[in-house]
C-alpha positions, -999 to +999 in steps of 0.1 A: +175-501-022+177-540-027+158-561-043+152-599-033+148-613-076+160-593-096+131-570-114+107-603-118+073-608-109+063-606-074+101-595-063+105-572-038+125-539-034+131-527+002+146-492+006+166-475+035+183-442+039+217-433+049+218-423+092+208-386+098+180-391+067+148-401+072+127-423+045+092-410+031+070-432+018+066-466+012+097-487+028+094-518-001+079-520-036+067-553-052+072-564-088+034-566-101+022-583-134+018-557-158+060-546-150+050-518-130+059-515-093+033-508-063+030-478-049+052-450-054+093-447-055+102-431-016+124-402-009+147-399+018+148-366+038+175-348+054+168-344+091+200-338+107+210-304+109+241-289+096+274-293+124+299-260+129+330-264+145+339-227+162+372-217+162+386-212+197+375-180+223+402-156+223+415-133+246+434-106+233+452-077+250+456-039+237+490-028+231+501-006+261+479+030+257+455+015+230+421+008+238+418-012+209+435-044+191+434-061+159+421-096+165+422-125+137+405-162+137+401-187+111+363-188+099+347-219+110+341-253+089+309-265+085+294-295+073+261-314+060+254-349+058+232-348+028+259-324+010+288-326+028+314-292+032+293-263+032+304-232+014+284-209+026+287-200+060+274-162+069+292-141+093+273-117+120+293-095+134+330-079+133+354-094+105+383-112+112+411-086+116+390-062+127+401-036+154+375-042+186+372-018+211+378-033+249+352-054+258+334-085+251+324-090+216+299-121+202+309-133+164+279-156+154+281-174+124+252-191+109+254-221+079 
């Protein structure tokens, strides 16, 4: 927030919230005689959703007679606004270094 005097009588707080966060409640505040302020302190609320950056699709060939393969990737990064790196990211689906049948296979993961 910033305030135009100080904490003085009759100065005036305006608030704002970072981009990606949205402000509830009341956007300025006014010094009042008793040293209280008016109305109530806002809050601002994520609103942006978390961002995951996937790992490449991969294409891996079976080793001549197999009709299997061991496939790796890195897990992918995501990241918050409000919190920044997330740590917990939750796999659905095979494991990295998993053997996978021929085929297509999905790998969702979900922050």
């Amino acid at each position: 927030y910033q305030c135009s005097a100080s904490v003085f009588l009759d100065s005036r707080c305006d608030y704002s919230c970072l981009p990606g966060h949205h402000l509830e409640g009341d956007r300025y505040r006014i010094c009042m005689e008793d040293g209280r302020w008016s109305g109530s302190e806002p809050v601002c609320v994520d609103i942006e959703p978390p961002k995951i950056q996937c790992p490449a699709s991969r294409e891996k060939v079976a080793d001549p007679e197999k009709l299997t393969a061991i496939v790796y990737w890195n897990s992918p990064r995501a990241k918050d606004s409000a919190d920044g790196i997330i740590s917990r990211v939750t796999l659905h689906g095979p494991e990295p270094g998993s053997e996978l049948k021929e085929g297509e296979h999905l790998i969702r993961y979900i922050a």
